[in-house]
C-alpha positions in Angstrom: 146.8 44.6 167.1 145.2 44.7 163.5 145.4 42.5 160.9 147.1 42.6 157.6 143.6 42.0 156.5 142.2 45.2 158.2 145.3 46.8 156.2 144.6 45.5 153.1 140.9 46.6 153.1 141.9 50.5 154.3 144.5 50.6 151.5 142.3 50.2 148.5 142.3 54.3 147.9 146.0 53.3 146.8 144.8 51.9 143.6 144.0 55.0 142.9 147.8 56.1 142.6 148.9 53.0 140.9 146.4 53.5 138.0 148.3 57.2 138.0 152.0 55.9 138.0 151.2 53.1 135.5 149.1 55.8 132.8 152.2 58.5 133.4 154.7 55.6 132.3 153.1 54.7 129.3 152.8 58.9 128.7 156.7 59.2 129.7 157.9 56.4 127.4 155.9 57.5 124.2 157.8 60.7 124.4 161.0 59.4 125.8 164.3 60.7 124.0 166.8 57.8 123.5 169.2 60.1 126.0 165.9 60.3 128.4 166.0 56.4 129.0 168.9 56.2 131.8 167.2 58.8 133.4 163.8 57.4 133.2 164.8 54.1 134.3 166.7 55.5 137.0 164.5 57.0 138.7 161.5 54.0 138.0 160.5 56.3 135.5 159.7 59.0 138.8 158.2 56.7 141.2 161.6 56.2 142.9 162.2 60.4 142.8 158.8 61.0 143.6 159.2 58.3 146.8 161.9 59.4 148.0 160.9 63.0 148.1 157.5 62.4 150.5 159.8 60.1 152.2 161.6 62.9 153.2 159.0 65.0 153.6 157.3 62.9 156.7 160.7 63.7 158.8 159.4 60.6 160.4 161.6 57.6 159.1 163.6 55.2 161.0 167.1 53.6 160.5 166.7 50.4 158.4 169.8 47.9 158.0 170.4 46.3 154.9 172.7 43.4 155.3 174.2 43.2 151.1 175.7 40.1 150.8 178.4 40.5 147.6 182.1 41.1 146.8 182.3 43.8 149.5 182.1 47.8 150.0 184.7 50.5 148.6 184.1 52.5 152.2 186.3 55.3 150.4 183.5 56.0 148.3 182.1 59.3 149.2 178.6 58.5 148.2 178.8 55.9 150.9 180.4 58.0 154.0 178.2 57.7 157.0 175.9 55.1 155.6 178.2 51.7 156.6 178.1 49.6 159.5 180.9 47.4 160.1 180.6 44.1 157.9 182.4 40.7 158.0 184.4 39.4 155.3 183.7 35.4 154.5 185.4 34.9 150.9 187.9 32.7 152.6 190.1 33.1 149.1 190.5 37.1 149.9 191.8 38.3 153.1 189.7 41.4 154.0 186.4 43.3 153.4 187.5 45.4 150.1 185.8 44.6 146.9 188.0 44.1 144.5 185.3 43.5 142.0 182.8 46.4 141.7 179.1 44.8 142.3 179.0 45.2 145.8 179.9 49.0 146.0 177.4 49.8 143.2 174.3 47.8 145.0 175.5 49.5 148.0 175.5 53.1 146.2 172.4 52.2 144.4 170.6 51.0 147.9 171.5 54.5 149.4 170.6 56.4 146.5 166.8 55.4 147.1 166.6 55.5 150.9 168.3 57.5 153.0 167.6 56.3 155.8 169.4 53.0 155.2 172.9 51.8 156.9 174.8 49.2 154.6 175.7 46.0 156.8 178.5 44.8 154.1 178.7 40.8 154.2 181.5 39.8 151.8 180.5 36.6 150.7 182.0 36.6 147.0 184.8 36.7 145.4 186.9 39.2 142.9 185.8 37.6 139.9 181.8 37.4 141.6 182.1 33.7 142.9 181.7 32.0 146.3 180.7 28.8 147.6 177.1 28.3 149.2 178.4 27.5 152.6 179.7 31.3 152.6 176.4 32.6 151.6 174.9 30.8 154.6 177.7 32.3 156.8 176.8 35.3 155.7 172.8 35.0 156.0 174.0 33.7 159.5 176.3 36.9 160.3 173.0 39.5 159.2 170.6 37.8 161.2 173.2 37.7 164.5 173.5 41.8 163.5 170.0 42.9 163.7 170.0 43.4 159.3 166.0 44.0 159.0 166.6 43.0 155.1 169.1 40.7 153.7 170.0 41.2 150.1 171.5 37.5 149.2 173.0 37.0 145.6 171.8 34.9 143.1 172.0 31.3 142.4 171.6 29.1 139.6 168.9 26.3 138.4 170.2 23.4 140.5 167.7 23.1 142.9 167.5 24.3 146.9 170.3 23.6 148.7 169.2 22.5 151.9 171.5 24.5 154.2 170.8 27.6 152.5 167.4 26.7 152.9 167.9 26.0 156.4 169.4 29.6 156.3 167.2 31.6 154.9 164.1 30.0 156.7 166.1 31.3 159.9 166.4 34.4 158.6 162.9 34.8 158.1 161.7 33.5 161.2 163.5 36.4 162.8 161.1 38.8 160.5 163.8 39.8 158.1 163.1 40.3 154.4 165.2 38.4 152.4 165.5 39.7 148.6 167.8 37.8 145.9 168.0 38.4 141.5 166.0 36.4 139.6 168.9 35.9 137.7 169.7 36.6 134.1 169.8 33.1 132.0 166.6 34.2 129.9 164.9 31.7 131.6 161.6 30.7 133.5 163.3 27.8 135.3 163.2 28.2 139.2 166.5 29.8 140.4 167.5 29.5 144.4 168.0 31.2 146.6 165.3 33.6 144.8 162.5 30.2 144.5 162.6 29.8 147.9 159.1 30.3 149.6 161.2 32.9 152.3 163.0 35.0 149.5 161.3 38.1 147.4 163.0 37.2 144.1 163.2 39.8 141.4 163.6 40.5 138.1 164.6 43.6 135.8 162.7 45.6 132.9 163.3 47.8 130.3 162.5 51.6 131.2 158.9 50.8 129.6 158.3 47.6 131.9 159.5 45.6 129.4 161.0 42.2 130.7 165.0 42.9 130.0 166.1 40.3 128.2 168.3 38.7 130.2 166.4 38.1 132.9 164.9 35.0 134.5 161.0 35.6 134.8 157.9 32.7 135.9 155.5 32.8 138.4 158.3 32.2 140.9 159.5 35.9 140.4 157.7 38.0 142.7 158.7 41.5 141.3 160.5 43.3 138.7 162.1 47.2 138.7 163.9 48.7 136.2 167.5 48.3 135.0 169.7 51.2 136.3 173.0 52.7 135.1 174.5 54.8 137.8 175.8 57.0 135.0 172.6 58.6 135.4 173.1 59.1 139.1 176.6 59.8 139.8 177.6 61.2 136.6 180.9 62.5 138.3 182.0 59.8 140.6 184.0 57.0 140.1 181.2 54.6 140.1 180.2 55.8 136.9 181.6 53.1 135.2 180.3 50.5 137.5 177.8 48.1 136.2 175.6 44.8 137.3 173.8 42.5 135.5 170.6 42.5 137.7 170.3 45.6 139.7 166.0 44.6 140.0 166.7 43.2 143.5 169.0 46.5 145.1 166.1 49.0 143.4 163.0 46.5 145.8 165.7 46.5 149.0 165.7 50.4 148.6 162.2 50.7 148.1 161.9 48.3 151.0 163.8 50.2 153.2 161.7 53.4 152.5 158.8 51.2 153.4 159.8 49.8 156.9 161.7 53.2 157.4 158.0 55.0 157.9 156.4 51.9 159.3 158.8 49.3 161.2 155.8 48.0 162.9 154.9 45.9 159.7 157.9 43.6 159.4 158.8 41.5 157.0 155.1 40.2 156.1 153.6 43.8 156.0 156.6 44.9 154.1 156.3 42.4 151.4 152.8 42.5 151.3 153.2 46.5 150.6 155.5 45.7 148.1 153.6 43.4 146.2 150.0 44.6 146.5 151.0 48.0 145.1 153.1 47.1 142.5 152.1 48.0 138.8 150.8 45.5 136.5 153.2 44.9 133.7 151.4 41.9 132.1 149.9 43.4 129.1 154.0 44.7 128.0 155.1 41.4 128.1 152.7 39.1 126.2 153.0 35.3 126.5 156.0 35.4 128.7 154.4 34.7 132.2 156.5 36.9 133.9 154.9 37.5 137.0 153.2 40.7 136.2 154.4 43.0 138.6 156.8 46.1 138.8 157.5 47.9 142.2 156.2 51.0 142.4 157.8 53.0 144.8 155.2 55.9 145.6 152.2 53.6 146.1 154.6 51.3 148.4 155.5 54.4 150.2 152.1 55.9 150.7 150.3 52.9 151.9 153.0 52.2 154.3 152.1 56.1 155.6 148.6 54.6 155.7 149.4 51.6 157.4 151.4 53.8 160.1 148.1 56.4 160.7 146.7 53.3 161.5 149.1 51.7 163.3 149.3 48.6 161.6 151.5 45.8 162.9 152.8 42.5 161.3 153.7 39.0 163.4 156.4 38.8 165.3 157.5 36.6 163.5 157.0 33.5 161.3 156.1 33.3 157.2 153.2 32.2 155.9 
């Protein structure tokens, strides 16, 4: 079995392709019309696009399950047919799985519309009006890791420090090599937010189509990642979601990419995954002066092509376990 260490050493050439994505974003954004922006941002300014396409191309990628812990999945929603699993509903103040709110459908749609390879596990945790209790989260967490989810997309919390049965929860998760993502948040702040601070969660934050730090968002060194804010507008210009939004789509844009990722190698896990994720992401420090935001975008096409790499060689992560 090799290392992660062997990996990273045979997946220097992917510099190479980070230095390309980051130079063709400043290029696009100089020359960006206004009406060009949704587009651009959309699409990680082509990353994403570009991703998914050799993606495709390998005719080689496996299922991934994304358990999306929200308000629920619209299942009417054609974007979605064929890419659900049947979820659990534990918003005890609502009586089934619908989402009555919005949020949950778009992530799902959003999720999909990077990697199509992925099957939505919907976990209805929250509320109409975007609310639930921690103990549902935990249920939920609970619920993906009892269904096989090989990435749990948890929602946001707030500055009030860990709670320790969500900590309890997630920890569990991840010892069963799942990759647990979660918002930064959006309070404009750098104070640590759980579930997202948590040593076990990938928390992320969004940017402007130019990798500038939205500004909204949370940012600090406990932010792993940032990825552009989306409109779906720009994807499903003739489907009801159109006039869906979320405040902090950053974290459904990283469990996409993510899925691409363990899609052509499963073999890495959780570790490998996240190490892709964060080795080849583009640095974003010089856009966002004096803000400490963490520094790093995902890029999609790098991800992708050293998780090809790491399959030619047949890299493997642990079992299990975080470190």
């Amino acid at each position: 079995m090799k290392s992660l260490a062997v990996f990273m050493a045979a997946t220097i050439s992917a510099t190479f392709w980070v230095f390309m994505a980051f130079t063709a974003d400043c290029k696009d954004a100089g020359n960006a019309r206004p009406q060009q922006i949704a587009l651009q941002s959309a699409t990680a300014t082509a990353q994403i696009a570009e991703a998914i396409e050799e993606f495709i191309a390998e005719e080689m990628g496996h299922v991934v399950s994304v358990g999306l812990l929200s308000t629920g999945v619209d299942e009417s929603v054609p974007e979605l047919k064929g890419q659900l699993l049947t979820g659990a509903n534990f918003a005890v103040d609502e009586p089934d799985i619908i989402d009555r709110n919005g949020v949950g459908t778009y992530t799902a749609a959003l999720i999909v519309g990077i990697a199509p390879n992925v099957r939505v596990l919907p976990i209805k945790v929250l509320n109409k009006i975007g609310q639930g209790p921690t103990s549902q989260i935990v249920k939920g967490i609970d619920f993906g890791v009892e269904r096989g989810a090989d990435i749990l997309l948890i929602p946001g919390g707030a500055a009030t420090g860990g709670d320790p049965g969500l900590q309890e929860a997630v920890a569990r998760a991840r010892q069963r090599g799942i990759l647990l993502i979660a918002p930064a948040g959006n309070s404009r702040s750098s104070r640590r937010h759980y579930p997202g601070a948590f040593k076990e969660v990938l928390a992320v934050g969004t940017t402007d189509a130019w990798g500038r730090k939205q500004a909204s968002s949370n940012y600090g060194d406990w932010v792993g990642l940032f990825a552009p804010w989306v409109d779906l507008r720009s994807i499903y210009s003739r489907s009801r979601l159109r006039g869906l939004s979320v405040s902090n789509p950053g974290a459904a844009i990283v469990a996409g990419v993510a899925a691409l990722v363990l899609g052509i190698n499963p073999d890495l896990g959780a570790d490998g995954a996240e190490e892709i994720l964060l080795t080849t992401a583009t640095d974003i420090s010089s856009r966002n002066p004096g803000m400490g935001v963490g520094a790093r975008r995902v890029n999609a096409l790098a991800a992708v092509r050293a998780a090809k790499v790491s399959a030619w060689l047949g890299v493997r992560s642990k079992a299990s376990g975080y470190e």
